[in-house]
N, C-alpha and C positions, 0 to 999 in steps of 0.2 A: 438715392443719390442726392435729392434735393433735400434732404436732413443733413447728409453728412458736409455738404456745400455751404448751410445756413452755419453749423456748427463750427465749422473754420471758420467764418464773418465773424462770429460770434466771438468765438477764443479770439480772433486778432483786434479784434476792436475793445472787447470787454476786458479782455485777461492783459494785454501785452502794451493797451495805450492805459489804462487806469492810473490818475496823479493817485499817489499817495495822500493829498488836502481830501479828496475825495470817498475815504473808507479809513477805520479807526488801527491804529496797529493794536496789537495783542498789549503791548505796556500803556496804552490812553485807553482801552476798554476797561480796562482793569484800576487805573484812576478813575474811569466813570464810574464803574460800577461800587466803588468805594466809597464814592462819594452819593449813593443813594442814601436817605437817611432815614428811608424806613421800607420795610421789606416790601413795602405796596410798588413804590417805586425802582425796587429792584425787579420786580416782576414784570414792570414794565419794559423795564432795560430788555432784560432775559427773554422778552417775548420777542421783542423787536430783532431784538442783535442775533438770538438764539435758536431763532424758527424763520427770521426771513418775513415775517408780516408787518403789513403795512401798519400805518395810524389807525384807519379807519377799521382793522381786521381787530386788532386787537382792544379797542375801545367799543367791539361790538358781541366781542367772545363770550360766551357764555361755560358755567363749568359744566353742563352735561355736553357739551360739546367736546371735551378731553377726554382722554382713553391713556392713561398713565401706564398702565401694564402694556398695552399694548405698543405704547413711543409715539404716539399721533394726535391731531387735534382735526377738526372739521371747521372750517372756514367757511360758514353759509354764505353770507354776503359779502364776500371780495368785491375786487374792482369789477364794473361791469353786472352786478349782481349773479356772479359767476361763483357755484360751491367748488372744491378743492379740499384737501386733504395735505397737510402738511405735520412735518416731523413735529416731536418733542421731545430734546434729549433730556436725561437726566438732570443736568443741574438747571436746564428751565425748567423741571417736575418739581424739585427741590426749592426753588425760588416760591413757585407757586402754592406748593405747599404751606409753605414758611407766612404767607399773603391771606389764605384760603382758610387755614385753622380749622381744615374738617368740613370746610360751609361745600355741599353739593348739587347744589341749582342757585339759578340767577345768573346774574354778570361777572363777570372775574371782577369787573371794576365797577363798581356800582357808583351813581352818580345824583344828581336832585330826581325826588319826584319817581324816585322805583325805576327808571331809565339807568341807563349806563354813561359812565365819562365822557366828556369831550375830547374831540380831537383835538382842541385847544388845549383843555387844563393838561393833556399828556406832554403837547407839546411846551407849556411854562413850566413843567416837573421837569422833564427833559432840560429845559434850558439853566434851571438853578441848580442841578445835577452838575451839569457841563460848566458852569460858571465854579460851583465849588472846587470841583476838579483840574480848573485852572485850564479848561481845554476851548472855552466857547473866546469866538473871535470874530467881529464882523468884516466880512470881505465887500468888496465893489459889487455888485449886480448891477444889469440893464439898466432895471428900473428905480432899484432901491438898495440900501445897506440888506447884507444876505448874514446871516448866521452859520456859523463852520458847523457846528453840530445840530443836526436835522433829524426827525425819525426815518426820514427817505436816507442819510445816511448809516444811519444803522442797519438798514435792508441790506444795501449795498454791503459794507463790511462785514455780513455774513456771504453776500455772495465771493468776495472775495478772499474770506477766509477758508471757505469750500473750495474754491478753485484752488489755492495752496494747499489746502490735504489734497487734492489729485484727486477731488471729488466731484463727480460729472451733476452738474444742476441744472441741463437742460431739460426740459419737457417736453414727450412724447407723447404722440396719442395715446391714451387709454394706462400710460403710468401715474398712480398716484403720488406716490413717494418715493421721490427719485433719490432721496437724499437719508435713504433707511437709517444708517448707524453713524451717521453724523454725533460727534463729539468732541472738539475739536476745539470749542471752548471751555477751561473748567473755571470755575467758580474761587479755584485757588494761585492766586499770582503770582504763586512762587515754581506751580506745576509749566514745566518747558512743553509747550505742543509742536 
């Protein structure tokens, strides 16, 4: 009872108030992702937008953590130092692949010193992406000028692109992969989802 109660909150605040400034449509993903200008940082896009991970999950991924046959990846350190299991469709495989060149251990994103990228340098890739693209725009914040295109809104515009296929992306105890055949983005701008 207290699931299906949380998941009404859930759908009416996340699904039914969400601004459009806040999550990318299908025709600005598709100018982002065009405007990646080498397949490293199209993998990045494709992690982000594609799987629903944060900055820090994916500037910490590793490739024996992928299972490509299988549509999954392993998420050791999430938020909270919390492992998790999340999808990987097809053209984030494909992205990856396209980045990876056959390489099968280490970092997806390798970075100084045998470590992996920054959560920074993702987020300056991301913002000259979004700049080329003609999408980045500074808004008002609290504190400071805020940037429109964020990695935190790439999350989100998977969550919201889920919620439009009529894709349930809550999590339950003891589900891994609530979002099995997710595909819903393709990698062709001309393909109608």
């Amino acid at each position: 009872m207290l699931v299906h109660v949380m998941k009404l909150i859930y759908y009416d605040i996340a699904y039914y108030h969400m601004h459009p400034e806040n999550f990318l449509s299908l025709e600005e993903w598709h100018r982002l992702l065009a405007a990646a200008p080498t397949s490293r940082e199209a993998a990045l896009l494709w992690l982000m937008a594609g799987c629903g991970l944060r900055v820090s999950e994916v500037a910490a991924l590793k490739v024996e953590h992928m299972d490509g046959a299988g549509g999954y990846l392993h998420v050791v350190n999430g938020k909270g130092g919390k492992q998790r299991t999340s999808i990987l469709p097809k053209p984030v495989q494909e992205a990856l692949n396209a980045h990876l060149l056959g390489r099968c251990v280490g970092y997806v994103f390798n970075g100084r010193d045998q470590g992996h990228i920054s959560t920074r340098q993702i987020q300056r890739l991301l913002d000259e992406a979004a700049e080329k693209a003609g999408l980045q725009e500074t808004r008002p914040g609290k504190v400071r000028q805020r940037k429109r295109i964020t990695p935190h809104l790439l999350r989100h515009s998977f969550s919201r692109w889920s919620l439009d296929a009529g894709i349930d992306i809550s999590y339950h105890a003891g589900d891994e992969i609530p979002l099995r055949g997710l595909c819903l983005i393709t990698s062709d701008p001309m393909v109608k989802n």
